[in-house]
C-alpha positions in Angstrom: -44.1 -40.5 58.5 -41.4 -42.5 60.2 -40.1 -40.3 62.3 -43.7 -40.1 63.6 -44.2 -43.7 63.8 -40.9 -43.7 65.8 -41.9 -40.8 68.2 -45.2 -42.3 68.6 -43.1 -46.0 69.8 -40.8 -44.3 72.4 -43.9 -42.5 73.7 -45.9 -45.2 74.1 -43.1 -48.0 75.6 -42.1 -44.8 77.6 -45.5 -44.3 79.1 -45.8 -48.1 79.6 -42.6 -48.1 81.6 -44.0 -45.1 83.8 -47.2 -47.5 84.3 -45.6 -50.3 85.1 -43.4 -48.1 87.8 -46.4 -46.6 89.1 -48.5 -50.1 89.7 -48.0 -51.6 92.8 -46.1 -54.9 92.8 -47.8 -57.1 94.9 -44.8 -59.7 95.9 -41.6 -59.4 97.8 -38.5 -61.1 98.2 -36.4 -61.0 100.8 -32.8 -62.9 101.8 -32.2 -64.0 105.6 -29.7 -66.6 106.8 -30.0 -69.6 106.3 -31.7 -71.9 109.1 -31.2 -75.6 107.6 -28.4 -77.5 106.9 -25.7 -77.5 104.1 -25.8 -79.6 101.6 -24.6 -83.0 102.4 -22.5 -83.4 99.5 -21.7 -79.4 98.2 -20.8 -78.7 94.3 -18.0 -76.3 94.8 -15.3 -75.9 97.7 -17.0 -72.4 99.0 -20.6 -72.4 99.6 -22.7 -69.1 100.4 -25.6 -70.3 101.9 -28.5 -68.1 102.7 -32.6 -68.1 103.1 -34.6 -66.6 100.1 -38.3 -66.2 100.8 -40.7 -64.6 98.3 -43.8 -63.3 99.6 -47.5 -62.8 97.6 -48.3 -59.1 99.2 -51.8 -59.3 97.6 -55.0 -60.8 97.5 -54.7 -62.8 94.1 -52.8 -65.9 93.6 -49.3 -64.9 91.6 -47.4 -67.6 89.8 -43.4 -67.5 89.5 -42.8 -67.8 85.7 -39.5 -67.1 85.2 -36.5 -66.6 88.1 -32.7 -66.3 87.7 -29.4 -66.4 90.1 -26.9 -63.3 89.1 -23.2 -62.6 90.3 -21.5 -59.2 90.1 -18.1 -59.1 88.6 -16.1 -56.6 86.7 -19.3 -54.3 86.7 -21.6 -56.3 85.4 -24.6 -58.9 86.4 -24.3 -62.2 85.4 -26.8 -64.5 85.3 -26.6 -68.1 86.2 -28.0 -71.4 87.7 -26.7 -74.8 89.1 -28.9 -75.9 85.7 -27.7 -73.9 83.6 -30.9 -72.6 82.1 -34.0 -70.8 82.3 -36.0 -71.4 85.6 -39.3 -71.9 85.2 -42.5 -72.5 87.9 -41.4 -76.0 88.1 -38.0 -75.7 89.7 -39.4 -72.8 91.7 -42.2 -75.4 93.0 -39.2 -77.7 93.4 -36.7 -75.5 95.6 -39.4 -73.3 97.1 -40.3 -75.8 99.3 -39.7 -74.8 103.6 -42.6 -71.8 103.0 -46.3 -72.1 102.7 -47.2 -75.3 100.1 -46.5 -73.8 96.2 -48.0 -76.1 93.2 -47.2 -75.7 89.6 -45.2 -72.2 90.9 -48.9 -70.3 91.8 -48.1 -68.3 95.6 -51.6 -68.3 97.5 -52.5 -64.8 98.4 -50.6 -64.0 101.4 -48.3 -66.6 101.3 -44.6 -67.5 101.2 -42.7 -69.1 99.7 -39.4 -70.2 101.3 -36.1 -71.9 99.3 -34.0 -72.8 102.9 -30.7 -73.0 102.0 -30.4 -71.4 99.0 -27.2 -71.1 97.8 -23.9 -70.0 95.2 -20.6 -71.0 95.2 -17.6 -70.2 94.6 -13.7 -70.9 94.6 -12.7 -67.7 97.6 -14.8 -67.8 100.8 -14.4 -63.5 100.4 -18.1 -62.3 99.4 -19.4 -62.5 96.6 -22.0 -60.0 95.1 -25.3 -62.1 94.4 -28.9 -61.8 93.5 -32.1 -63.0 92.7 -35.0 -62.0 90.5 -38.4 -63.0 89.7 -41.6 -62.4 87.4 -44.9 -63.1 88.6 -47.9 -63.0 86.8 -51.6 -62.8 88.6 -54.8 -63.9 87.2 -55.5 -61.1 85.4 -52.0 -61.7 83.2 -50.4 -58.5 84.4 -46.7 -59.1 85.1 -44.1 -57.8 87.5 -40.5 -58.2 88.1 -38.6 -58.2 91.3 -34.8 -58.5 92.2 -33.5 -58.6 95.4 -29.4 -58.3 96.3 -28.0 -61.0 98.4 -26.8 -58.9 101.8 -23.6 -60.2 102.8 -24.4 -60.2 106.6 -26.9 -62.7 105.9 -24.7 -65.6 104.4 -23.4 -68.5 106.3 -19.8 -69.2 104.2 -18.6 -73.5 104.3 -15.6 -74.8 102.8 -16.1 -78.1 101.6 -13.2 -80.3 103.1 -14.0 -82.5 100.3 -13.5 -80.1 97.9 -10.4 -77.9 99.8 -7.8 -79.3 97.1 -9.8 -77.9 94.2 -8.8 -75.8 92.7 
């Protein structure tokens, strides 16, 4: 019986996957260079700067539950934020702010959402592998997940003068 119970479990989270490939996911998000400023006062002596803008594809309102900052290194993704935490809608609401108006992280159907310069860092001006991903979730509490890879040709390097001796 539990080998039927387990047979039964990979069918179903397989066929669930398959769904979930199949469904259309109604946001986008894209990476462009930056058009604003850097930051006055910059964290780290490198800073990548770029233009993240997520888009609602669809007709519904989608809200932003969750998001996450990754860096490749040594074959792997690494997730990570300037907080050091889970992002929730409130920081999206918070950073997302150069795009159509976002409240309490819910997109408007057929808007976008803009972050204007968004941003990592790091101690080389070289590139740096980078992403983003999201999960949305529309009114009807279906969910969808979206990751989009940082182009290189799209990121404005600075060295921070104030930070050139750090090492």
């Amino acid at each position: 019986m539990r080998t039927v119970g387990t047979v039964l479990l990979a069918f179903l989270v397989s066929a669930s996957a398959t769904l979930a490939q199949e469904r259309e996911v109604p946001f986008t998000v894209v990476h462009k260079p930056p058009l604003g400023q850097p930051l006055k006062d910059p964290p780290f002596r490198f800073m990548h700067y770029y233009r993240t803008e997520v888009r609602n594809t669809s007709e519904r309102p989608l809200k932003i539950v969750w998001f996450e900052g990754y860096m490749y290194a040594d074959g792997v993704w690494y997730p990570g934020n300037v907080l050091g935490r889970v992002l929730r809608e409130d920081e999206f609401s918070a950073w997302y702010t150069e795009g159509d108006r976002i409240l309490a992280g819910v997109i408007p159907p057929g808007a976008t959402a803009v972050c204007d310069v968004n941003w990592h860092a790091s101690n080389t001006p070289g590139p740096v592998a980078s992403k983003w991903a999201f999960i949305a979730v529309d009114t009807s509490g279906n969910d969808y997940y979206v990751e989009a890879v940082v182009d290189p040709s799209v990121i404005k390097v600075v060295e921070s003068k104030s930070r050139a001796s750090v090492r």
